[in-house]
NUTIRO-24052 format. One record per residue (C-alpha): residue number from 1; residue in three letters; chain; y, x, z. Coordinates in steps of 0.001 Angstrom, whole numbers, plus 500000, padded with zeros to 6 digits. Layout:
BEGIN
+-----+------+-----+--------+--------+--------+
: seq : type : mol :      Y :      X :      Z :
+-----+------+-----+--------+--------+--------+
: NUM :  ALA :   A :      Y :      X :      Z :
...
+-----+------+-----+--------+--------+--------+
end
This chain:
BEGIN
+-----+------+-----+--------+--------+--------+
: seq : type : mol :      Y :      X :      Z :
+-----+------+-----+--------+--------+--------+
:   1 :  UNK :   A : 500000 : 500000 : 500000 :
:   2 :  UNK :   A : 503478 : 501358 : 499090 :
:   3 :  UNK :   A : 505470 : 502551 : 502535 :
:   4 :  UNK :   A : 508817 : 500021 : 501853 :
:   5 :  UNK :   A : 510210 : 500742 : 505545 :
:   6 :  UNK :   A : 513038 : 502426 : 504154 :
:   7 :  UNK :   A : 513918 : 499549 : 501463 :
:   8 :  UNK :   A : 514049 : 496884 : 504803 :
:   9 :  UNK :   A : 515884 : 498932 : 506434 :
:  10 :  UNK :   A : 518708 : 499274 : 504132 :
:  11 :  UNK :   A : 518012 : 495613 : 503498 :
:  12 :  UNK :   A : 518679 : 494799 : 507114 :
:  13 :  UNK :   A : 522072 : 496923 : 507493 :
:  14 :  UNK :   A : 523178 : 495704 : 504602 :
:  15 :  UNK :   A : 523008 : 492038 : 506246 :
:  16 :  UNK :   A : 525673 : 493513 : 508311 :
:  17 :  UNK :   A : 527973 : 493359 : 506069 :
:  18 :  UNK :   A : 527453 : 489872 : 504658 :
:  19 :  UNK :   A : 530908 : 487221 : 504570 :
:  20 :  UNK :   A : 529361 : 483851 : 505863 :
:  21 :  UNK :   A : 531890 : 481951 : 506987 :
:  22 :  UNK :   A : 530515 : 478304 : 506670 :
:  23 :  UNK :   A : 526639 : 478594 : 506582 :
:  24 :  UNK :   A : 526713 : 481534 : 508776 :
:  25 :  UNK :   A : 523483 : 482590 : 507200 :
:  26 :  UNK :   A : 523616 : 486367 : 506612 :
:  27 :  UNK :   A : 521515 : 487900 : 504045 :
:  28 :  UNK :   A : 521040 : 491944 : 502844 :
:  29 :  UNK :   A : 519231 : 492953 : 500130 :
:  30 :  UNK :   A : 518084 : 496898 : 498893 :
:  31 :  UNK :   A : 517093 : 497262 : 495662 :
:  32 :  UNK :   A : 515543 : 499960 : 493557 :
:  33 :  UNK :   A : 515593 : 501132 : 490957 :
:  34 :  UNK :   A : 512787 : 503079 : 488633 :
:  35 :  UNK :   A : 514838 : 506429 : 489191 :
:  36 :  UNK :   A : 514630 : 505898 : 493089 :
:  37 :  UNK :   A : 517790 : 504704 : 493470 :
:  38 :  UNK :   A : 518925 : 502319 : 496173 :
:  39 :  UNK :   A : 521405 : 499229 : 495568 :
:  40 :  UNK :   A : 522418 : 497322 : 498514 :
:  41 :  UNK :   A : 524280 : 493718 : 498607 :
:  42 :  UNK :   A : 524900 : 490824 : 501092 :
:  43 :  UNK :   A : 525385 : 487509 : 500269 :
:  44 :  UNK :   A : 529174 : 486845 : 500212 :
:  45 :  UNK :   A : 530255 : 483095 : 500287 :
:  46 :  UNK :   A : 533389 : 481048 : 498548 :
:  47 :  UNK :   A : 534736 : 477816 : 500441 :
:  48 :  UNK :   A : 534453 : 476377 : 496661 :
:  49 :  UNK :   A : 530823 : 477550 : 497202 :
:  50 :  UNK :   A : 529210 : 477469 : 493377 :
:  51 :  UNK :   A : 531745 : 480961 : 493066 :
:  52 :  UNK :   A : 529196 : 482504 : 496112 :
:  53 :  UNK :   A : 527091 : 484948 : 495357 :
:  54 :  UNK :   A : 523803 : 486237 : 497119 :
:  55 :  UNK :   A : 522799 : 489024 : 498635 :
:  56 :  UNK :   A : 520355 : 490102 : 495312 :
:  57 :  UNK :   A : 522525 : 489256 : 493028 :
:  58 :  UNK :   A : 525156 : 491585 : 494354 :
:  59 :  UNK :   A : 522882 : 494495 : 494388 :
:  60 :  UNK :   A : 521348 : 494008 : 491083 :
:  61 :  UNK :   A : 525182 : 493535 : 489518 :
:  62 :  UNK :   A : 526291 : 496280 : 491790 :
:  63 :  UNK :   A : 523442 : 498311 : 490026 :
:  64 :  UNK :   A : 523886 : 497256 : 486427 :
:  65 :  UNK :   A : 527566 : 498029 : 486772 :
:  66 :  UNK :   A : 526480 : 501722 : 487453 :
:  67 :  UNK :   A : 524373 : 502147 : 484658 :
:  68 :  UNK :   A : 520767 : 501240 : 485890 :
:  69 :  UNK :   A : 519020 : 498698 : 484478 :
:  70 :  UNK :   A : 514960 : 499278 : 485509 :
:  71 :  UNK :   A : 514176 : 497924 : 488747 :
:  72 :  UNK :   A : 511007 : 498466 : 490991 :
:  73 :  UNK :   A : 511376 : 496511 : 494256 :
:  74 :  UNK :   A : 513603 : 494270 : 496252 :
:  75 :  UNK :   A : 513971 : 494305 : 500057 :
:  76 :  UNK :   A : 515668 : 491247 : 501809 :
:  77 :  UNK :   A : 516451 : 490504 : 504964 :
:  78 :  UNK :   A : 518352 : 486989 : 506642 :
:  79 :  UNK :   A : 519113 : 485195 : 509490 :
:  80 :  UNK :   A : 521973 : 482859 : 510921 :
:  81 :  UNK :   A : 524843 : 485143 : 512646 :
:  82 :  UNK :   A : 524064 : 486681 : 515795 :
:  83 :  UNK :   A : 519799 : 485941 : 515815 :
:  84 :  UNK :   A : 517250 : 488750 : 515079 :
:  85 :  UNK :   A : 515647 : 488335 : 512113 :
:  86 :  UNK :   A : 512839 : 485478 : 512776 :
:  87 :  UNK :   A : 512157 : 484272 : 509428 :
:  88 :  UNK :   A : 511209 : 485484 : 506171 :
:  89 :  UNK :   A : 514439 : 484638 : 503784 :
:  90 :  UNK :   A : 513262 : 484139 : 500147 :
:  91 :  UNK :   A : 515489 : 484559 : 496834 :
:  92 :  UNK :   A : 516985 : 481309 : 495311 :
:  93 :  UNK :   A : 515749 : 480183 : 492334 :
:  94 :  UNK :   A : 519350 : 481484 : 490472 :
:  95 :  UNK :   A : 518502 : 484809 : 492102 :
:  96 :  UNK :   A : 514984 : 484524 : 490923 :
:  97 :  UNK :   A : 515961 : 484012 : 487200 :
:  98 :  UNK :   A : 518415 : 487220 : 487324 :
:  99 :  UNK :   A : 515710 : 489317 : 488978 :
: 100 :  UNK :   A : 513638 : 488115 : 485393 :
: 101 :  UNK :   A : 516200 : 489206 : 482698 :
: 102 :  UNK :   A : 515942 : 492817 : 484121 :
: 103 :  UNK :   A : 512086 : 493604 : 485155 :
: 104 :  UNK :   A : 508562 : 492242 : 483844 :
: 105 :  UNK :   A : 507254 : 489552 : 486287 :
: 106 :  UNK :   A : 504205 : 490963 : 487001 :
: 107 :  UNK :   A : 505759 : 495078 : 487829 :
: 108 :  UNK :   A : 508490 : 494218 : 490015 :
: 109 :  UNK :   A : 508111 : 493255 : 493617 :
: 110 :  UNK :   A : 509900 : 491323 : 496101 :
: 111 :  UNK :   A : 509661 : 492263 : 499347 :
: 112 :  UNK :   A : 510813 : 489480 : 502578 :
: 113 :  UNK :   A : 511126 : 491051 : 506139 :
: 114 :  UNK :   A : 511684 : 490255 : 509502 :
: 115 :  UNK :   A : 511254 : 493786 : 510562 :
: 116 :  UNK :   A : 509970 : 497310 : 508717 :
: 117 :  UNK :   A : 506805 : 496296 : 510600 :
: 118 :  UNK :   A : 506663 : 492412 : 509574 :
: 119 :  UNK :   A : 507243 : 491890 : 505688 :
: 120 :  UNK :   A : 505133 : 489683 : 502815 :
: 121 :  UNK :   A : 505342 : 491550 : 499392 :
: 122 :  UNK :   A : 505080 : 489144 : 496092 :
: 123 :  UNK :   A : 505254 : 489869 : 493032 :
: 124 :  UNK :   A : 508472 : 487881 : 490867 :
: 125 :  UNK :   A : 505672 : 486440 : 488782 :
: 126 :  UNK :   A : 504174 : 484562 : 491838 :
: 127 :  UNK :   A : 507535 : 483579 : 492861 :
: 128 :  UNK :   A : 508527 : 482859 : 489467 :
: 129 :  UNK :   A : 505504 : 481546 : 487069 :
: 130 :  UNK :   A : 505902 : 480574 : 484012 :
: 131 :  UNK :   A : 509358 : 482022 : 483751 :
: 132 :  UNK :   A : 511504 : 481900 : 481023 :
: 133 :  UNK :   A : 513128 : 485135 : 479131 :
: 134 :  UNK :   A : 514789 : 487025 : 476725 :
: 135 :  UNK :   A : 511807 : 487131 : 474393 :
: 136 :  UNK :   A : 511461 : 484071 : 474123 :
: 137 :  UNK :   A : 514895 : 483710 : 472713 :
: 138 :  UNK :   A : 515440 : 484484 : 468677 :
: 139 :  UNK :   A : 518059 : 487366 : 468551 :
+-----+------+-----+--------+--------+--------+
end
């Protein structure tokens, strides 16, 4: 099994930084990347809400606007303001599709913690089957 400690664990300080005003719901998320680099992001919230954006999607955009564009894993970690992580805190459908324009389903991974000791690991394809992408579109 691959060690992903250090993925949660940027995952989880990156929660720290996450702007949650009105659900209070704090998410952090680590990405890498196939060169081994790290991308972190917290979910950062709008009062008109649909202008949000999640924790994933920030790291993957933060990462694309640098250049990278082959991703490995995602760590994320989220609970409500001021509890320890207790739950597992899975990506959103939206986040879910984004995650599928830039990997293939079945060679990325997605990685939910409450802790570096307590995580699940999924595949996107098992979280997203069936998925719809770029080749199915006629460029």
């Amino acid at each position: 099994m691959t060690d992903y400690r250090n993925l949660i664990k940027e995952a989880i300080r990156a929660r720290e930084n996450a702007y949650a005003p009105y659900s209070g719901y704090m998410v952090g998320a680590a990405l890498l990347t196939n060169d081994l680099r790290i991308y972190t992001g917290c979910n950062i919230e709008n009062a008109a809400f649909t202008p949000g954006i999640c924790a994933e999607r920030c790291a993957i955009s933060k990462a694309v606007s640098e250049g990278s564009l082959k991703f490995k894993a995602i760590a994320i970690a989220g609970s409500p303001r001021g509890e320890a992580l207790t739950r597992y805190s899975y990506p959103c459908g939206v986040c879910r599709q984004v995650m599928r324009e830039f990997v293939k389903p079945n060679d990325f991974f997605i990685i939910v913690a409450k802790s570096v000791e307590e995580y699940q690991v999924f595949t996107l394809e098992q979280l997203l089957p069936e998925s719809f992408g770029g080749e199915q579109l006629s460029v």
